[in-house]
Structure formats: structure tokens, C-alpha cells
C-alpha positions, -999 to 999 in steps of 0.1 A, spaced: -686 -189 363 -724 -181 355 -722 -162 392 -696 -143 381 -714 -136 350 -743 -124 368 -723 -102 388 -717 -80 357 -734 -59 334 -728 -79 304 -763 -81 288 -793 -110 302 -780 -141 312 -799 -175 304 -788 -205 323 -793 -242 309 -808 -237 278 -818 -258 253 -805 -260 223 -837 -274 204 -846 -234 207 -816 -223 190 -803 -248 166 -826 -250 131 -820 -290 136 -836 -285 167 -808 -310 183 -810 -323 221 -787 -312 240 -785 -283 269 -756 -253 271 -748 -241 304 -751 -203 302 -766 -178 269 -754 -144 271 -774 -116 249 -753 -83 250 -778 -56 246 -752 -30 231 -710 -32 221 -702 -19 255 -720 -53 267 -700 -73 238 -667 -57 243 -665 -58 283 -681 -96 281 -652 -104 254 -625 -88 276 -635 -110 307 -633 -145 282 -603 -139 271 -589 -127 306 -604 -159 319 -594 -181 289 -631 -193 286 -644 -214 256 -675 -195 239 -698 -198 203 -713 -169 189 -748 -180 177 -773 -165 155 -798 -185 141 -782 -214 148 -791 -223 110 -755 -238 106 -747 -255 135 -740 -287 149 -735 -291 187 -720 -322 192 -734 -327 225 -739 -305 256 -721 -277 251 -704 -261 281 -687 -225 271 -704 -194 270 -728 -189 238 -734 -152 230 -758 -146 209 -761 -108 188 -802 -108 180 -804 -73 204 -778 -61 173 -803 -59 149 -802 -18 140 -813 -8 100 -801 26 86 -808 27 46 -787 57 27 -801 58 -6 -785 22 -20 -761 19 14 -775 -4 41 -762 -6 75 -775 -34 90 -761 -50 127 -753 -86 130 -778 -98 145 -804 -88 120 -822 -120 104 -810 -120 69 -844 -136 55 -864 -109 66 -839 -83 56 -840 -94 20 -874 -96 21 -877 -61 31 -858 -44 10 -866 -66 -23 -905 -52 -14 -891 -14 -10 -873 -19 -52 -838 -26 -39 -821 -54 -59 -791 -75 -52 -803 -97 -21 -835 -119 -36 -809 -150 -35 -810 -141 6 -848 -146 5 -847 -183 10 -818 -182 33 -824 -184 74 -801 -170 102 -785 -137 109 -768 -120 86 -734 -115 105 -737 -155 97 -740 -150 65 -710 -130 60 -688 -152 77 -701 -186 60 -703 -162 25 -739 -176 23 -752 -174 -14 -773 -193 -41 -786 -187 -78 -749 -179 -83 -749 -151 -60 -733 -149 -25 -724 -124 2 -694 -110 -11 -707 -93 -44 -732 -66 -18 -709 -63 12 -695 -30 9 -676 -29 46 -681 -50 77 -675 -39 116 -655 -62 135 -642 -65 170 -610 -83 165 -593 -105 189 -571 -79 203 -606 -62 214 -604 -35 186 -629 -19 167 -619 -19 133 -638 -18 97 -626 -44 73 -634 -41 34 -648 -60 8 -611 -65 -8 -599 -77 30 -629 -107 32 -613 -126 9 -650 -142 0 -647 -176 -20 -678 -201 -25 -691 -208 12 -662 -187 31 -644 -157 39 -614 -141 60 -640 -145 93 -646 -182 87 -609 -187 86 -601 -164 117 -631 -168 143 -613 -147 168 -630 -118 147 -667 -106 156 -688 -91 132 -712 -64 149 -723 -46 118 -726 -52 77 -729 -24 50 -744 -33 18 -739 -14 -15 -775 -30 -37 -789 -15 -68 -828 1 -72 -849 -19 -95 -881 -27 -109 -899 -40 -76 -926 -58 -96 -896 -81 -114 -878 -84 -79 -908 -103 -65 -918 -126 -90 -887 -134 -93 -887 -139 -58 -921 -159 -57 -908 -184 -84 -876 -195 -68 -900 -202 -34 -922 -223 -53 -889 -240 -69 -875 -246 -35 -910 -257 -19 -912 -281 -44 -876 -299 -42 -864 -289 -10 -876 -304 26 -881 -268 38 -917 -285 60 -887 -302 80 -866 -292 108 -827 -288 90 -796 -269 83 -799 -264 48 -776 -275 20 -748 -301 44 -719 -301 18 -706 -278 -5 -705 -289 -43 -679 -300 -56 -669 -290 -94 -693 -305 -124 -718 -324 -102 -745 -314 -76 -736 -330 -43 -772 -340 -41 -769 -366 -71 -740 -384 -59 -757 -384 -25 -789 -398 -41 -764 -422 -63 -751 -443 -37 -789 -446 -22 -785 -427 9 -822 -411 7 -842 -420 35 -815 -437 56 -813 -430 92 -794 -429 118 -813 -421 151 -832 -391 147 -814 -379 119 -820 -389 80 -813 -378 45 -844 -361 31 -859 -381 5 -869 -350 -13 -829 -335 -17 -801 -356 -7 -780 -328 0 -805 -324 35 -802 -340 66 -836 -336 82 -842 -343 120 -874 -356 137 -869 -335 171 -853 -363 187 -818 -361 173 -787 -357 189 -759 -337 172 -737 -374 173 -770 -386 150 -761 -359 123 -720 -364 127 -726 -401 120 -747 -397 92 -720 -369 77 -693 -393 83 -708 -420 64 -718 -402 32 -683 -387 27 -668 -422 31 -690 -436 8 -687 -406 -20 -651 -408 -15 -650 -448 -22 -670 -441 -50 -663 -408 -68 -626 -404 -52 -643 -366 -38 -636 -356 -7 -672 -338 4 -667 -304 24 -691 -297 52 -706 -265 49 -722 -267 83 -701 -261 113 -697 -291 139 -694 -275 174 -678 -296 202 
């Protein structure tokens, strides 16, 4: 397969990699082939020849909500080369593969407002739209104007706001993977750029102070249910600090599963499996992963 691979022109080829490079848990592991399409030609002619060949592949970005199980051996394409910027007075194109972090950084410093809950938030932000990403009660849906998609059929095709069907932590493309985003447009507000980065600089020294942001993880591991923050229940049952190989929950923010560079995506699983028992013995709630377990 990678020989065949190389035989096209479908973008630069990478083989055994290791996934500590592209996986924010920094999880051993190796996958056989990375594929970076440098352009939708790339994308669309590498897409064609999976599905002709019924292939197994994972689109990654910043690998900020993944969970690799073990080795993984499909095809992972990853979109970073898609990271174009085009700014219409409050429109923003962005490609996929732009890192969302920096984005929102970038535009909060030039007075645009309506992305400083992005600021703290890693990966790309063709990511983002799919996972819905949000916090301080903001998300992804209320700035997308339009998204570009390649569907499974191999289309181009535009989808709308009203077609994403964005809810807390999801959206039409988490439901229906077959669907690749290439490119996001934004519709944000100007503002006073002054506000925008205090604003900004508080909630950093917020998360700095109750978040384990020093330590190799995913982010926030399950969504909250209603009424209660995950995190307390988590914290409840005692399940700060514990460990399971070289995985733990953070015993700054229960809600975190930290890793020590030596963990193995079956570390993590374990650890996930064990809190929702527990919470659902306890509380009767049944905890929803908002990371993404890949096998």
C-alpha cells in the first residue's frame, strides 16, 4: 500500500510515524503511513483511491482530541498545508488546517470579536467545527457562517450554518465522518481591541491557575452533564491522582487525564472506563466522552 502511495502524486508521504508527535497526550504508539495533501487536488485524488481501495484512514489535525488505541494501521491525512487566511471586512475564510489558537489570537489582536473563547483551545480549526468546540458559553456554531466540505461521494459542496446542526460538543460532521471539511468562513463582530485582550488575559490566568495546561493532555475528557460540573463528581468519588500506567487524573481538574510520555492509548481507555462506572454507580449519569477513541 505505502508503495502504491508513493507511486502517486498525493502530497508527502511519512512512513512509521510516531504518534507521540501528533497526539496532544503524546501516546506511544506508531502509524504506518502520514499523508499531508498539499492542495484539494492532492485531497480529492488521495480520497478517490481509499475509497476505490476500501482503505481504513483518520483525518488528524492537532491530534488535540484523540485517542489511538494502539498502533494504528490505516492511512492518517493530515490538512496542516490547508491553512490559507482571507479576511473580508468581518468574513473570514480560513482552511482546515489552520490552528485555531493562533487564529483567535490573531484576529482578537487586529479588534475582531466573537472567537476569545477559541484562545485557550488547541488543534485545527476544521476540528473544531466538527467536535463544535466552545467554552465561556460560546462554541463554534454561533461564528461559522458556511463550511467547505468534500462529501463522501467526492463532491465539493458548501454546507451552512442551518445544515451543521451544532449542539454542545457536536455537529452534522461528528455524526457523519464520511464528510471532510477543507475550508470554514466565519461571520465575527469589530470591537474594542483593548477589552478583547484583557478579557483574553484574565481567562489565561483563570485557566493557568485550575487547569493542568504544564501537562501533556486532551483537554476537558467528558462532556457535562446538566446541573453539575463533571469535574466535581470526578473529584467526589476521589479519582484525583489515581493512575493507571502512564495515564492519571490531574490533581489540579478532574475532568483531565494527564500523561507522563509513557502512556499507551489502552492506559487512558482504562482510566475513562473506570470513572464512568463509578459516576454511573454513584450519580446514575452516564458520562459522554468528548475525546474520540480511535482503534
Amino acid at each position: 500500500m505505502i508503495k502504491e502511495l508513493k507511486s502517486q502524486k498525493f502530497g508527502k508521504i511519512t512512513e512509521n510515524i510516531n504518534l507521540s508527535k501528533y497526539t496532544t497526550y503524546r501516546l506511544k504508539g506508531k502509524g504506518s503511513v502520514l499523508v499531508e495533501p498539499t492542495n484539494q487536488k492532492e485531497l480529492m485524488e488521495l480520497l478517490h483511491y481509499i475509497h476505490k481501495n476500501k482503505l481504513s484512514y483518520k483525518l488528524i489535525g492537532g491530534g488535540s482530541n484523540l485517542i489511538f488505541r494502539g498502533d494504528y494501521e490505516g492511512i492518517l491525512i493530515c490538512l496542516k498545508a490547508f491553512d490559507q487566511l482571507k479576511i473580508e471586512d468581518i468574513k473570514v475564510i480560513v482552511g482546515a488546517g489552520y490552528p485555531l489558537l493562533k487564529l483567535a489570537l490573531k484576529l482578537s489582536r487586529m479588534g475582531y470579536t466573537g472567537l476569545e473563547f477559541a484562545t485557550g483551545i488547541p488543534g485545527t480549526i476544521g476540528g473544531a467545527v466538527v467536535n463544535n468546540s466552545g467554552a465561556y458559553g460560546s462554541d463554534m456554531g454561533y461564528v461559522v457562517e458556511s463550511i467547505l466540505v468534500i462529501t463522501p461521494d467526492l463532491e465539493i459542496k458548501r454546507l451552512y450554518n442551518k445544515n451543521l446542526d451544532f449542539h454542545y460538543r457536536t455537529s452534522f460532521l461528528k455524526k457523519h465522518p464520511g464528510y471532510t471539511c477543507i475550508e470554514v468562513s466565519l461571520i465575527l463582530k469589530k470591537g474594542n481591541k483593548e477589552e478583547i485582550m484583557e478579557i483574553i488575559e484574565d481567562r489565561k490566568k483563570r485557566r493557568l491557575m485550575s487547569q493542568p495546561l504544564e501537562d501533556a493532555s486532551a483537554g476537558s475528557v467528558f462532556r457535562n452533564p446538566p446541573n453539575v460540573p463533571v469535574g466535581k463528581l470526578i473529584e467526589d468519588l476521589g479519582f484525583k491522582g489515581y493512575q493507571i500506567g502512564g495515564a492519571k487524573v490531574s490533581e489540579k481538574h478532574a475532568n483531565f487525564i494527564v500523561t507522563n510520555g509513557n502512556a499507551t492509548g489502552e492506559d487512558i481507555i482504562q482510566l475513562i472506563c473506570e470513572i464512568q462506572k463509578k459516576v454511573k454507580e454513584t450519580y446514575q449519569i452516564d458520562l459522554i466522552l468528548e475525546q474520540e477513541i480511535v482503534e
